[in-house]
C-alpha positions in Angstrom: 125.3 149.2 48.8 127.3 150.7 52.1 127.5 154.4 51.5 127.8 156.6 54.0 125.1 159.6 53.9 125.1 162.6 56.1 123.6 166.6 55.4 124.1 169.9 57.5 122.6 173.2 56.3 124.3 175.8 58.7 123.5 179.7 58.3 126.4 182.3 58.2 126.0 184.7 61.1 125.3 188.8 59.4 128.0 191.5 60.9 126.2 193.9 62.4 127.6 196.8 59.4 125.9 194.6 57.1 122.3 194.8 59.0 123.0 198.3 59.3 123.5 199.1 55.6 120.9 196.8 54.7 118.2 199.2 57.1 119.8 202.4 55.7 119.5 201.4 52.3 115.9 200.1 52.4 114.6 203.2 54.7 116.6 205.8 52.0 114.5 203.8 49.5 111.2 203.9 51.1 111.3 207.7 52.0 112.7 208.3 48.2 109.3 206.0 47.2 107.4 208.2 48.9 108.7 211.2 48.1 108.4 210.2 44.2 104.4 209.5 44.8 104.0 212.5 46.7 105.9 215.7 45.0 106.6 213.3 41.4 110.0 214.4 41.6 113.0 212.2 39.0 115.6 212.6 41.1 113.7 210.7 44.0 112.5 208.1 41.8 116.3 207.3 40.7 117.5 207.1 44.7 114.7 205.0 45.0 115.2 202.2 42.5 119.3 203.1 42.6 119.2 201.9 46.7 116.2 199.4 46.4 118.9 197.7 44.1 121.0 198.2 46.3 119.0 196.9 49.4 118.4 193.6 46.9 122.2 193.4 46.1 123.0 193.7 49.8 120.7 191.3 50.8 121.9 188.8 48.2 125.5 189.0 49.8 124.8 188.4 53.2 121.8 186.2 53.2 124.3 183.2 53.1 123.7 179.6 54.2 126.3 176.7 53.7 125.7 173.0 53.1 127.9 170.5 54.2 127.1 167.3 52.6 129.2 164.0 53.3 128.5 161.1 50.8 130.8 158.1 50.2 134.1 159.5 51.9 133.4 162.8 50.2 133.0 166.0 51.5 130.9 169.0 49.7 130.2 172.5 51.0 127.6 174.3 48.8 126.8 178.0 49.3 123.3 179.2 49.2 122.5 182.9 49.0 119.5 184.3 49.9 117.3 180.6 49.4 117.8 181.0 45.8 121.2 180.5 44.3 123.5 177.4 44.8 127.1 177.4 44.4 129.2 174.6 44.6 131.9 175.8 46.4 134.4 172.3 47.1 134.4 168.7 46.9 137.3 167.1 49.2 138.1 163.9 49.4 138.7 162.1 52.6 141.1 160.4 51.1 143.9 163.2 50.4 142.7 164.6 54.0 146.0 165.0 56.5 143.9 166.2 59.6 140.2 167.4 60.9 139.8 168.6 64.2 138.1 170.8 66.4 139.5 174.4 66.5 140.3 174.7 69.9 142.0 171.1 69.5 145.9 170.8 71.1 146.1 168.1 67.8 146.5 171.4 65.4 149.5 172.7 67.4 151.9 171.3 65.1 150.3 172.7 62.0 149.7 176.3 62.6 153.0 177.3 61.6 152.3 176.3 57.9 152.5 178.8 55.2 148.9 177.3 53.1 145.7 178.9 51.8 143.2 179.4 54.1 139.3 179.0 52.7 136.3 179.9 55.4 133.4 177.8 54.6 132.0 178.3 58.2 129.1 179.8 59.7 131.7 182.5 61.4 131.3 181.3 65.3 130.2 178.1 67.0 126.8 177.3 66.2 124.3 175.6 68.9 125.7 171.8 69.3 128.6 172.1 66.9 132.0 173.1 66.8 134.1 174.8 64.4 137.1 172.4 62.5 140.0 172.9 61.0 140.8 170.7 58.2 144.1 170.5 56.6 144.0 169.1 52.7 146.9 169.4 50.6 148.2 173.1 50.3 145.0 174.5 51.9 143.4 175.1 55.3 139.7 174.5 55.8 137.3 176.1 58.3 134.1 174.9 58.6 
C-alpha cells in the first residue's frame, strides 16, 4: 500500500465586529439575567434568553476551524464550527487540478483575468509557517 497521508486543522481568524457583537450580546444577557433574579421582571427574562441565543448563535458562526485533509491524490476541506459540528465542505481531486500556488505567486498572473467562482476555504490571512494558495479546478477558484 503507497498512499499518501497528510492532515492540517487551521483556525479562521474572528473580525473584530464579530468579537464585538459576541461581548454586547452576552453582557446585554447577563445584566437582563440579573435584572430577571433581582426585580422578577418578564420582559428581562425574554432579552435574556432572546440574546443568550443569540450570543450561542453568534458564537456558532464564527467559532470556525477548517481541515484540510490530503489522502491518495485527494484533497478534502472540512469545516468545523465551534468543536462540535463537521461539514464536509469539498473533495477535489488532484487529478482535474490546472494550478496550486502560493498567492503572492508571479505563476497566477496568467489566470487572474478568468471569469470563475471563487470558494474561500482559508483561515482569512497567512497563518504562522504557511502560506495562503490559490488553486484553480475546473470552473472554480480555490483559496486555502
Amino acid at each position: 500500500m503507497n498512499d499518501s497521508y497528510k492532515e492540517l486543522l487551521v483556525k479562521k481568524e474572528q473580525k473584530m465586529t464579530a468579537k464585538l457583537l459576541k461581548t454586547v450580546c452576552l453582557t446585554i444577557a447577563v445584566i437582563a439575567g440579573f435584572l430577571t433574579l433581582t426585580i422578577m421582571n418578564a420582559f428581562c427574562l425574554a432579552a435574556a434568553v432572546i440574546f443568550g441565543l443569540l450570543t450561542y448563535f453568534i458564537n456558532q458562526w464564527t467559532d470556525v476551524e477548517y481541515e484540510y485533509l490530503y489522502l491518495d491524490r485527494e484533497i478534502t476541506i472540512d469545516k468545523i464550527m465551534a468543536k462540535m459540528k463537521r461539514k464536509r465542505m469539498v473533495t477535489l481531486q488532484i487529478d482535474k487540478m490546472e494550478i496550486l500556488a502560493p498567492a503572492s505567486s508571479h505563476q497566477l498572473d496568467s489566470y487572474q483575468r478568468r471569469e470563475v467562482k471563487t470558494l474561500d476555504y482559508s483561515a482569512g490571512h497567512d497563518v504562522d509557517d504557511m502560506k495562503l494558495y490559490v488553486m484553480y479546478y475546473g470552473a472554480a477558484r480555490s483559496i486555502f
